[in-house]
C-alpha positions as CSV (number, residue, x, y, z in Angstrom):
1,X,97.5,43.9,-93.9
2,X,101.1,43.0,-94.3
3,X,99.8,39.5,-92.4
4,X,97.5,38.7,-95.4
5,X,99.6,39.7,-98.1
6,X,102.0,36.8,-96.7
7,X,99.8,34.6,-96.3
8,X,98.2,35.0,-99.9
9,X,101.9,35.0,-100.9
10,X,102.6,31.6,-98.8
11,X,100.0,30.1,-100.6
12,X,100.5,30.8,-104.2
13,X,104.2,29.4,-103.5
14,X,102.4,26.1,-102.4
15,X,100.1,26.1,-104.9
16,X,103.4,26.9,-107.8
17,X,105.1,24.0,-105.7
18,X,102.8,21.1,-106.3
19,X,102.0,22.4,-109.9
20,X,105.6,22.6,-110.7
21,X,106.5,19.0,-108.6
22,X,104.3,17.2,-110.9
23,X,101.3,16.1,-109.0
24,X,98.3,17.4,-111.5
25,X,96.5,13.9,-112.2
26,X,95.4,12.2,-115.0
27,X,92.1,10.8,-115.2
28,X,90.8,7.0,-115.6
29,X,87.5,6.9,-116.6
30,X,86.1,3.5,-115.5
31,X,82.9,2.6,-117.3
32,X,81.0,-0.7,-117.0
33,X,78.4,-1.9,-120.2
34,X,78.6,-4.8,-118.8
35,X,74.7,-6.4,-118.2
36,X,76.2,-7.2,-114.5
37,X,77.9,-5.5,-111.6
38,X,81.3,-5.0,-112.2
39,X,83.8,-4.3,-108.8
40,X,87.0,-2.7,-110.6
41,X,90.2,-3.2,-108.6
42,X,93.1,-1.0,-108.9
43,X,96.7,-1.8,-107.7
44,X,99.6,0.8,-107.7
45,X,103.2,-0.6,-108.6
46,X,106.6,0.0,-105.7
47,X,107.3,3.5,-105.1
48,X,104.2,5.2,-107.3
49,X,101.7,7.3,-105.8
50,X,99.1,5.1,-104.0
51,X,95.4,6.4,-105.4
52,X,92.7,7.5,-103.8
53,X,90.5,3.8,-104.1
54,X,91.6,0.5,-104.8
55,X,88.3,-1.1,-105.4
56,X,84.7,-0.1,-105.9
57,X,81.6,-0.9,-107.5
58,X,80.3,0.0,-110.7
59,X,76.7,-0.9,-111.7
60,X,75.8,-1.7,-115.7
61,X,75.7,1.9,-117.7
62,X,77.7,3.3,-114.6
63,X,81.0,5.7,-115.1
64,X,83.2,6.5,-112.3
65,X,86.3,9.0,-113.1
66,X,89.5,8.7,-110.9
67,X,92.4,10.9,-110.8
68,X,95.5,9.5,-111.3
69,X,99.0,11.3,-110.6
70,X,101.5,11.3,-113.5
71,X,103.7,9.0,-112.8
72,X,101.7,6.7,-111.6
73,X,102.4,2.9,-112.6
74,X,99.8,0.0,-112.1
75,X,97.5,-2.1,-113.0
76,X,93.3,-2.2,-113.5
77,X,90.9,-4.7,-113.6
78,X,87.7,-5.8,-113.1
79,X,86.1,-8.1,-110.5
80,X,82.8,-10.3,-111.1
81,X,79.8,-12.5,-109.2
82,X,81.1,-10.8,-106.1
83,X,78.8,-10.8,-102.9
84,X,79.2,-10.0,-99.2
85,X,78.4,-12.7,-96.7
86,X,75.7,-12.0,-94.9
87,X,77.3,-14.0,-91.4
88,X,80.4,-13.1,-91.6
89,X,80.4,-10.0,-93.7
90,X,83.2,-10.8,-96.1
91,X,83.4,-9.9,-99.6
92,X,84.4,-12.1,-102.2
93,X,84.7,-12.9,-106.2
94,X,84.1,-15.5,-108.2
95,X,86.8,-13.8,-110.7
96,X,89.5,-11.8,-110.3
97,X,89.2,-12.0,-106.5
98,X,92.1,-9.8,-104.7
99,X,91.6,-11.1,-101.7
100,X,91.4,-8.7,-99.2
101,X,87.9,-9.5,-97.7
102,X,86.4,-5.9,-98.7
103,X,85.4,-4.2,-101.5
104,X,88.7,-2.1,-101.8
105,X,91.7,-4.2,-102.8
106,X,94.2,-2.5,-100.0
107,X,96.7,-3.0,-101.9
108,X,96.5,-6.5,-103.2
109,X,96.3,-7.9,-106.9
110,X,93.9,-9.9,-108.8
111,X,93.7,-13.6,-108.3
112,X,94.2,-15.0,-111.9
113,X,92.6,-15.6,-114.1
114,X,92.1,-11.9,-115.0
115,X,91.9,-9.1,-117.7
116,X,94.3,-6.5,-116.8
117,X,94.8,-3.0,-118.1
118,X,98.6,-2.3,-117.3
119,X,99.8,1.4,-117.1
120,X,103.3,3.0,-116.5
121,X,102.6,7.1,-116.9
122,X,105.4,9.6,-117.3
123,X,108.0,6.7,-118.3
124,X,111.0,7.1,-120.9
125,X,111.3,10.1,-122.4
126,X,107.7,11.8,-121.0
127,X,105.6,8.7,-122.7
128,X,102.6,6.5,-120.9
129,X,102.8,2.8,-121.6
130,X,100.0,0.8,-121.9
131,X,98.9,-2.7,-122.5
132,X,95.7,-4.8,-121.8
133,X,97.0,-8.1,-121.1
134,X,95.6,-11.7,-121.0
135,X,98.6,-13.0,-119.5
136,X,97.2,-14.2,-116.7
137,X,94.0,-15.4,-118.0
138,X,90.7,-13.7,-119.0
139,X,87.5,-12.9,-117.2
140,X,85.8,-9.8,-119.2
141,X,86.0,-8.2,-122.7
142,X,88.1,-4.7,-121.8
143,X,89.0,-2.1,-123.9
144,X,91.7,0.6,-123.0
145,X,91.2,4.4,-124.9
146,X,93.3,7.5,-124.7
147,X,91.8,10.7,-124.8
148,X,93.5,14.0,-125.2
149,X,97.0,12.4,-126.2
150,X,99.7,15.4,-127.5
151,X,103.2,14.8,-127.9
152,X,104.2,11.5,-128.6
153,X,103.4,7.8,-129.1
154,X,100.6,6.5,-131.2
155,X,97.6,6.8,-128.6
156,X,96.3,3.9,-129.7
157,X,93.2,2.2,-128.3
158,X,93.7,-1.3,-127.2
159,X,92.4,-4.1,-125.6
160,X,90.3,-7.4,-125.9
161,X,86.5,-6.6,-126.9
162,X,85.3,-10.5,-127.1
163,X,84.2,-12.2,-124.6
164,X,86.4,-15.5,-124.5
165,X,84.7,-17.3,-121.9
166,X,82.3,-18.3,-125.0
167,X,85.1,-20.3,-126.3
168,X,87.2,-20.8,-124.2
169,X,89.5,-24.3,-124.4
170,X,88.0,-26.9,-121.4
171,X,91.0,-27.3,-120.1
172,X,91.4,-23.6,-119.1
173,X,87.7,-23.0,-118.2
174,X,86.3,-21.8,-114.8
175,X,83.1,-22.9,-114.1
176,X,81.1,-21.6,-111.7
177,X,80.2,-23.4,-108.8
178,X,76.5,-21.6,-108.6
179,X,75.5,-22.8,-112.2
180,X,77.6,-25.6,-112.5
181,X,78.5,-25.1,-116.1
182,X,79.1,-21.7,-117.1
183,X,82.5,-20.8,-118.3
184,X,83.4,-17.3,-116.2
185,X,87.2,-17.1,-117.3
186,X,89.1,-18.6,-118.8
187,X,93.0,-19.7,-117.0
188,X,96.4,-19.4,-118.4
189,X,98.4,-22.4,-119.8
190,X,100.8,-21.3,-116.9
191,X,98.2,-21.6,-114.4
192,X,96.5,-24.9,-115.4
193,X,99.6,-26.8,-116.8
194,X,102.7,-24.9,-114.6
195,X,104.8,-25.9,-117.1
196,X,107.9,-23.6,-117.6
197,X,107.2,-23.4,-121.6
198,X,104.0,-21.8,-121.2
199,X,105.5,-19.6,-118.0
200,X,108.6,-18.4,-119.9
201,X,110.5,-18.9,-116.9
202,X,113.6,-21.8,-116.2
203,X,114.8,-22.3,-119.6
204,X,112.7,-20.9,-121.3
205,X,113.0,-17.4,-119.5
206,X,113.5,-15.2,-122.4
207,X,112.7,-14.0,-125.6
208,X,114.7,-16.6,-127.4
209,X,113.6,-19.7,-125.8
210,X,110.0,-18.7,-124.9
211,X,108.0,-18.7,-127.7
212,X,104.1,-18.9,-128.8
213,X,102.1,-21.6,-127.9
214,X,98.8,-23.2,-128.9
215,X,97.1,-22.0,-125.9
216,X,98.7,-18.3,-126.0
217,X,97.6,-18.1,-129.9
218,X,94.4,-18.6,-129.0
219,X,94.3,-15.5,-126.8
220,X,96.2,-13.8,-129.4
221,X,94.1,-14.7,-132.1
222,X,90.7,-13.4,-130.3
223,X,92.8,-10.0,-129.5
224,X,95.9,-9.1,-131.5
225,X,96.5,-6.2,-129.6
226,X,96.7,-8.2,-126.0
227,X,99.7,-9.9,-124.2
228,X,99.1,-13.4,-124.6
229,X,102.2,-14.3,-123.5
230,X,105.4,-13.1,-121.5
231,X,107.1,-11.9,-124.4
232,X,104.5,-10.4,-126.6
233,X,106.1,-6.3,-126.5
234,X,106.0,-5.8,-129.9
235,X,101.9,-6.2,-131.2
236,X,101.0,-5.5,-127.6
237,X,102.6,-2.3,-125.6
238,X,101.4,1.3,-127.0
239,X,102.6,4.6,-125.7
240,X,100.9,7.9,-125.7
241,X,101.9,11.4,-124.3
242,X,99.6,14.0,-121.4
243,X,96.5,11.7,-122.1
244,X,93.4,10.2,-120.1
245,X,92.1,6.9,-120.4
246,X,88.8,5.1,-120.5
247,X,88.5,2.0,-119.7
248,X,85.8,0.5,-120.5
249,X,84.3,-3.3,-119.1
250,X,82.2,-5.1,-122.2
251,X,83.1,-2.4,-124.8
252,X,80.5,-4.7,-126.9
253,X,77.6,-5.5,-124.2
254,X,76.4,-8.8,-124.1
255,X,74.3,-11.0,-121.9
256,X,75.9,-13.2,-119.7
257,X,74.7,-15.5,-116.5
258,X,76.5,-13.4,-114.5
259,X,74.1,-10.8,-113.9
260,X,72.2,-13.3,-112.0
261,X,74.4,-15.3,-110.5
262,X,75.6,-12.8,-107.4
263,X,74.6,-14.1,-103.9
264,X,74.1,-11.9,-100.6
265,X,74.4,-8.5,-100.3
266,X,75.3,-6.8,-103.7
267,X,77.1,-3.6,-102.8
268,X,76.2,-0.4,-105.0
269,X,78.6,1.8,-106.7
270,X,80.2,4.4,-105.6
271,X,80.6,7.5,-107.2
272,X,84.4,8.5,-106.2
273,X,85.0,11.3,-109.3
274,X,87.0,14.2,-108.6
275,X,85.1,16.9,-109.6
276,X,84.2,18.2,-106.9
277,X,87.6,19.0,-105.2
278,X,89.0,22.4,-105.1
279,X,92.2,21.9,-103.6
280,X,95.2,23.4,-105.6
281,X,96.2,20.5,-107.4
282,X,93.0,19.7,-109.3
283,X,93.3,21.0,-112.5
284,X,95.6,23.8,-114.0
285,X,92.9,26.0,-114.7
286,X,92.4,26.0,-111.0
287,X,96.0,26.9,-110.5
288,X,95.8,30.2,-113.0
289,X,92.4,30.8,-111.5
290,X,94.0,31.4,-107.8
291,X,97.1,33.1,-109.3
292,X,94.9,35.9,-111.1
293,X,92.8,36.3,-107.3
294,X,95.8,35.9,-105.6
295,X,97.3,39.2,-107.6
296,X,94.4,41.1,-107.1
297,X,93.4,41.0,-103.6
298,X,97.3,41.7,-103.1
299,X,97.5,44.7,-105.8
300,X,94.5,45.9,-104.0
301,X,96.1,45.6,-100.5
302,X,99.0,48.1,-101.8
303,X,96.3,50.4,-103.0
304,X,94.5,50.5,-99.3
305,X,98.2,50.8,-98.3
């Protein structure tokens, strides 16, 4: 008896550890109302937590819910016309691309142009930072919302609900090769042009010397509350306190050629939420739940005693 009592002791004290080290997640809620496939890609920053998928697939009208630990940093995004190759068996994108040759990303970034949801959780002074940022380019209306938020910041949603390709200027267009004409993203000044005025980098590498350009205002002007540009903090960065976050792909659905414009093998999603796992660090509830059994089995072990 004195055997169990220990080892219902030993692991109540592991359970107390990880509650008490931090490691209860947050949740991303991924959700695509896109009229195509969507194949989110998720990249963790140096020295955070890496998560549990780094790419997947999520169908139109599909959710997927990932758990994210609390100070995790990173970014989000979502890939397009992606396919397998039937010979060789590699997966690719049209947009947003990470490269790796698979559906997950393995720890490799999006291939600009892209839409990026940025997140740095459990930063100064207990607050999440968040942004949606165009920075890199655009290639799908995303929209950013927290949930649950106590305790700071604004908890504001954010993000860029129009879909820019529509109007995007020719020089920054990406046409896919399949149609031949359809605008899919839409590049970066810094990517088409490389000029260090629309990089914010040589002289122009700070807040003083870079400034707003044609090309930047007209991300900024489709989406105020997106980076357009390397020094956009003010309008752009939003904080929030303990909160979850949907992000959701074509807040505002609309048709697009992209729904039929995959190739090969299209890869279905996969449903990675964490509800079903009962290990220690799930939730909480689960925590008080195994403290209150925990007390009785060994209260009832002194009785047998």
């Amino acid at each position: 008896m004195a055997g169990i009592q220990l080892s219902l002791l030993a692991l109540f004290s592991i359970c107390l550890l990880l509650f008490t080290s931090g490691v209860f997640s947050a949740t991303f809620t991924i959700t695509n109302q896109c009229s195509y496939p969507v194949w989110p890609g998720l990249l963790s920053g140096a020295g955070t937590p890496q998560l549990s998928t780094t790419g997947f697939a999520l169908n139109p009208g599909a959710s997927t819910t990932v758990p994210i630990p609390t100070s995790w940093s990173g970014r989000v995004w979502g890939r397009t016309l992606c396919s397998t190759d039937p010979t060789t068996g590699k997966f690719t994108c049209v947009t947003a691309d990470c490269g790796s040759g698979t559906i997950e990303c393995n720890g490799a970034g999006a291939i600009p142009p892209s839409t990026l949801a940025e997140f740095t959780l459990n930063g100064a002074n207990g607050l999440d930072f968040y942004d949606v940022s165009l920075v890199d380019g655009f290639n799908l209306p995303m929209l950013v919302v927290p949930q649950g938020g106590t305790g700071g910041g604004n908890c504001t949603a954010t993000g860029c609900i129009v879909d820019l390709n529509n109007s995007c200027p020719v020089a920054l267009q990406v046409i896919d090769n399949a149609t031949g004409s359809e605008c899919v993203a839409c590049k970066s000044a810094c990517e088409t042009f490389g000029n260090p005025m629309y990089c914010c980098t040589g002289t122009y590498a700070t807040p003083n010397t870079c400034h707003p350009t044609s090309y930047s205002l007209f991300f900024k002007n489709a989406c105020p509350r997106s980076y357009s540009y390397a020094y956009d903090d003010g309008t752009s960065t939003f904080t929030c306190a303990s909160a979850n976050y949907v992000i959701t792909f074509c807040p505002t659905p609309a048709a697009s050629q992209k729904s039929s414009g995959v190739q090969g093998e299209n890869p279905v999603a996969t449903n990675i939420s964490s509800s079903g796992n009962l290990s220690c660090t799930t939730s909480p509830f689960l925590f008080i739940t195994t403290f209150v059994v925990i007390l009785s089995v060994f209260r009832s072990s002194r009785h047998l005693n």
